[in-house]
N, C-alpha and C positions, 0 to 999 in steps of 0.2 A: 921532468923536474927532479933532482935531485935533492936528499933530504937537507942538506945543509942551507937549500932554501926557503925551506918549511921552518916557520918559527910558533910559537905557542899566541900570536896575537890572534892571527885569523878565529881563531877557537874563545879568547877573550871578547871579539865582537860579537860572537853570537849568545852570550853567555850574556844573560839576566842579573841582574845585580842580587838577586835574593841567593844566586848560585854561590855566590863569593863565601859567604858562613858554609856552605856547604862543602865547600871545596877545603877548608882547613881540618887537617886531621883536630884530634881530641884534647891534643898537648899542645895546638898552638891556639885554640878558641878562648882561653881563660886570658891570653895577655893579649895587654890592650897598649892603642897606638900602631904607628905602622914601621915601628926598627924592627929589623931583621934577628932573629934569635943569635945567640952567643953564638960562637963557634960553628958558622955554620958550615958544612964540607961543601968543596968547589964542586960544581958542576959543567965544567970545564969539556971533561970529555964526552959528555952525552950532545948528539946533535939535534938541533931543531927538533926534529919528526920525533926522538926518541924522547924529549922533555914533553913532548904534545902527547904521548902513548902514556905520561906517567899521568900527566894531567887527567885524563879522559879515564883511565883506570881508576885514578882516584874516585872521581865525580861517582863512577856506576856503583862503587862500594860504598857511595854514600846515598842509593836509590834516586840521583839525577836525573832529571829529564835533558841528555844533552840534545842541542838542535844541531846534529852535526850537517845535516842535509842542508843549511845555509852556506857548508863549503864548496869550492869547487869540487868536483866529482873526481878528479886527480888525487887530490890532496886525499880523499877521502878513502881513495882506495890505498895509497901512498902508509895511510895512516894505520887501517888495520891489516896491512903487511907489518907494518911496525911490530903492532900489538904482537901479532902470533912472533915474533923475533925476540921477544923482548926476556922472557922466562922469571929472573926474580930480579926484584933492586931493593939493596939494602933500605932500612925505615931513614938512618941519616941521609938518604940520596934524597928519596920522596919528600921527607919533609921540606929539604933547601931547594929543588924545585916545585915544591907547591907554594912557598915563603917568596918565591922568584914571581911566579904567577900571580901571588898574589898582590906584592908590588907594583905589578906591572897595572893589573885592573886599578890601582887606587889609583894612579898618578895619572888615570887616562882622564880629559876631561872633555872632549865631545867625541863621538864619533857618526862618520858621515856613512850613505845606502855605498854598498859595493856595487850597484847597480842602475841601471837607466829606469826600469818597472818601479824599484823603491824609491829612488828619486823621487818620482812625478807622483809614487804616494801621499811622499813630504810634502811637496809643492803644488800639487795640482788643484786646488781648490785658491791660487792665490794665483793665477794666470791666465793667461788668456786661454779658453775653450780649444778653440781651434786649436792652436800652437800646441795645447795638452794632448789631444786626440793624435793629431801629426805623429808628435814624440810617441806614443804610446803604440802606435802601429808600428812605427819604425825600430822598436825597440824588440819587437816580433821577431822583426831580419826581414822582411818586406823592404818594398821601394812604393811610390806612391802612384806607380801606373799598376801594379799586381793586383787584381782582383780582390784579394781579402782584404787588402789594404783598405778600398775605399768601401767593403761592408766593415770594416773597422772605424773609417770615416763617416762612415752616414748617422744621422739620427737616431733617435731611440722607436720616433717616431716611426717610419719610415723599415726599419727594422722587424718593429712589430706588427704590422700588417706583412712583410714579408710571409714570417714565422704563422701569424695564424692561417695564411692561402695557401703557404706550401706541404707537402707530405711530408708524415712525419721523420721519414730519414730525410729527407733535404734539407726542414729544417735543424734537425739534430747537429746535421755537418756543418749548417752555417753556426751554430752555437758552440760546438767545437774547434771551429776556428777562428771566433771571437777570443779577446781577453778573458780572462778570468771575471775582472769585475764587469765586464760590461753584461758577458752571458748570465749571471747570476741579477744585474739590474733588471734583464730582459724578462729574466722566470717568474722575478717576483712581481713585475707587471701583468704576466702573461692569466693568471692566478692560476689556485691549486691545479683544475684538471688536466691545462693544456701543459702546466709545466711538468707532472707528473709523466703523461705523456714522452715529451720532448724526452723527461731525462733517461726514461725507459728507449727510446727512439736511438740513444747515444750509446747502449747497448748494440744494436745494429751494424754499427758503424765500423766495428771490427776488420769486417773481410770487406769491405771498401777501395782498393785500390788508387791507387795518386791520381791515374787519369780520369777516373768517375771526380774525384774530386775536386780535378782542377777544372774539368766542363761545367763542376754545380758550382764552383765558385763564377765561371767567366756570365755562367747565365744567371746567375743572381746579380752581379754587378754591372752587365746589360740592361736589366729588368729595372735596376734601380737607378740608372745614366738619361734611362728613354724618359724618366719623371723631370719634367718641368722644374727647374730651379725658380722658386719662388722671390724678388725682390723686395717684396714686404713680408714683413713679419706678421703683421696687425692686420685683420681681416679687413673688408673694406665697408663694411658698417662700422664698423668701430671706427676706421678713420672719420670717414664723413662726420659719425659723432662727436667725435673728439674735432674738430673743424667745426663746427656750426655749435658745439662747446662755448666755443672762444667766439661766436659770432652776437650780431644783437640780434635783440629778440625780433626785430622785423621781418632781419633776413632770414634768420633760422624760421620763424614761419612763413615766408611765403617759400622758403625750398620746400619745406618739407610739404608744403601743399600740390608743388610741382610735382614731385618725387610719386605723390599719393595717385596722382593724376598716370604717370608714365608707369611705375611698378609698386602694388602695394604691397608687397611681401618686405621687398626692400625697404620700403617707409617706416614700415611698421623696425622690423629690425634695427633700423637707422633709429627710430623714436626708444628703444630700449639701452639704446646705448649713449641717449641723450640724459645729461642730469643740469636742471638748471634750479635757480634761485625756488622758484614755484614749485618743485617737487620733494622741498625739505621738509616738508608738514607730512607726503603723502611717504617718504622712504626715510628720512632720519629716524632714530629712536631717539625716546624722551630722556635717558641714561645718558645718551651721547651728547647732550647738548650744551655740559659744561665743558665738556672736552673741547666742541666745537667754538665755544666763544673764548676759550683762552687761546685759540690759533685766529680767530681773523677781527679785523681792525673794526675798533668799537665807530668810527666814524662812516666806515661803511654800512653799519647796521644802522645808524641815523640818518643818511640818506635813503635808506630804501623805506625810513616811518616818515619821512619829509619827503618823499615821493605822494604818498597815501595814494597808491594803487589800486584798485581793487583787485586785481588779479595776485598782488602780494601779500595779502592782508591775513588768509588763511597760515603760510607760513612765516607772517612777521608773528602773529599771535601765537603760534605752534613756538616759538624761540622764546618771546617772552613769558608763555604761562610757566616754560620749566627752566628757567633762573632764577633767582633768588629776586624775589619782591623790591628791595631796594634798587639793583642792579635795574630793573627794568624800569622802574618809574625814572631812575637816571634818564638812559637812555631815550625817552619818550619825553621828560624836562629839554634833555639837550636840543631833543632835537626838532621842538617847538623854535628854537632860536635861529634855526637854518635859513634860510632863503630857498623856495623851493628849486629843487634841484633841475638841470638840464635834461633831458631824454639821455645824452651822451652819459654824461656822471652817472643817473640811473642805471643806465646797462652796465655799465662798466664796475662799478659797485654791485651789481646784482651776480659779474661773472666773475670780479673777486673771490665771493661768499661761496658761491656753487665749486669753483675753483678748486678751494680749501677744504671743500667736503670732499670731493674726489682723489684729494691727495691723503688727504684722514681713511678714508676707506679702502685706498692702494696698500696704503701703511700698516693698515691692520687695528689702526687703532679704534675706529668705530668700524658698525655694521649696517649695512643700505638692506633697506628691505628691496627684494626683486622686485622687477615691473609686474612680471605673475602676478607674483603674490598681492 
């Protein structure tokens, strides 16, 4: 690269807007607006690199913190060859281009990552997972059969059981050849001693050799190939629960009797991940119960008191003691007026209601007391 292709921007991207007051000598900070001073002398003969050396000289005289290491490493060396060439430049040179530079920062009005890593800084929380991870190894200089690649691809999960069964150099190397941010998510999951460890471990790592390191990468990503690709997500008590959720109440108890009869560990599990109509009295809070009746339809809470259940009665009375007195004698008028309801309407109205709690409790916006508890 030659200097006449080195311009004073590069050095403008990396440079923080608070630097710009900084960067103006003492005689041009009092005038305001952004016209250039009277008279100002051509800087015509100075090239690229040599207005970037005046820049960069200025900034240190003015106790800057420049970030020059956002450059490329060319430019960089490019630059203080500059420097040591440079010897003096009159005050009218400096000032017209620092008035040059400074121009140049005001009229800028976005600027985008010089890179693939900042990219997916910008973006990665607004795309899809996978696709971000892809990029993000790829951006390494990997390919997507390379060993680090797919410990670059795998979970956090997945990861972390690595890191805790392996020794502390093997782990260290696999943390060293992760990203930045992923190894730093890993430490702080890992917590203080193992991470302390590791990063003492990353010390070691020095006289390590490319070949030790490409066998611990191909045998870590062995290790992690031979694991079963899981097709659900959601364990399978929770599905079953979430399934017999949505069911009525007949079938959901005679499986779960069946269930009881063939594996009770499973039943039991399956019954904790169960939440219906009848267990808002024993897991809803009393706080949460106006939350609760501004999300589900007052006409379903009249058929499940135009049911008169007895198995619902503990949680119709749990909903009505903490509403407001008027609200609930409504509800209990209205729904004297009903025709009593079908088996179907009942459930279906009782799986409404439970429904809504379980979407309030995903949401965060109320709290389910555990089955434990």
């Amino acid at each position: 690269m030659t200097d006449q292709n080195f311009d004073i921007q590069p050095i403008a991207m990396e440079l923080p807007d608070d630097l710009v007051t900084a960067t103006k000598p003492a005689s041009m900070r009092a005038k305001s607006g952004n016209q250039p001073a009277a008279g100002r002398v051509s800087t015509d003969h100075l090239t690229g690199v040599q207005k970037a050396a005046i820049i960069v000289r200025a900034l240190i005289a003015s106790d800057a913190d420049i970030p020059l290491t956002g450059l490329p490493q060319d430019m960089q060396a490019e630059l203080a060859q500059t420097l040591a060439r440079m010897r003096l430049v009159d005050r009218a040179t400096m000032n017209a281009v620092v008035e040059e530079f400074i121009d140049m920062l005001e009229q800028v009005g976005l600027s985008f990552p010089d890179n693939l890593d900042a990219a997916l800084s910008l973006i990665e929380g607004r795309m899809d997972q996978g696709t971000a991870k892809r990029l993000r190894a790829m951006s390494r200089g990997g390919d997507l059969d390379d060993a680090w690649m797919a410990m670059e691809l795998a979970d956090d999960e997945t990861l972390l059981a690595v890191l805790r069964q392996e020794s502390q150099v093997v782990a260290a190397v696999l943390l060293s050849k992760l990203s930045t941010e992923k190894a730093a998510r890993l430490l702080i999951q890992l917590g203080p001693d193992l991470a302390q460890s590791l990063a003492l471990g990353i010390a070691q790592t020095e006289a390590i050799g490319p070949e030790a390191v490409a066998r611990i990468g191909a045998t870590l990503a062995e290790q992690i190939s031979a694991k079963p690709v899981r097709a659900f997500s959601v364990p399978p008590k929770k599905r079953v629960g979430e399934i017999l959720n949505s069911s009525t109440p007949e079938m959901r108890d005679s499986l779960l009797e069946r269930l009881e009869s063939a594996d009770k560990v499973f039943a039991s599990d399956v019954r904790k991940s169960i939440f219906t109509f009848k267990d808002i009295a024993d897991r809803v809070q009393s706080r949460d119960v106006p939350v609760l009746m501004r999300t589900i339809n007052d006409g379903d809470i009249m058929i499940m008191i135009a049911a008169n259940s007895p198995e619902d009665q503990p949680s119709i009375t749990f909903l009505l003691e903490n509403m407001s007195k008027r609200a609930a004698q409504t509800l209990q008028d209205d729904a004297l007026t009903l025709p009593p309801p079908s088996a179907q309407e009942h459930g279906a109205a009782a799986n409404r209601i439970a429904a809504a709690v379980r979407s309030l409790a995903d949401t965060g916006e109320i709290t389910l007391t555990s089955v434990e508890d």
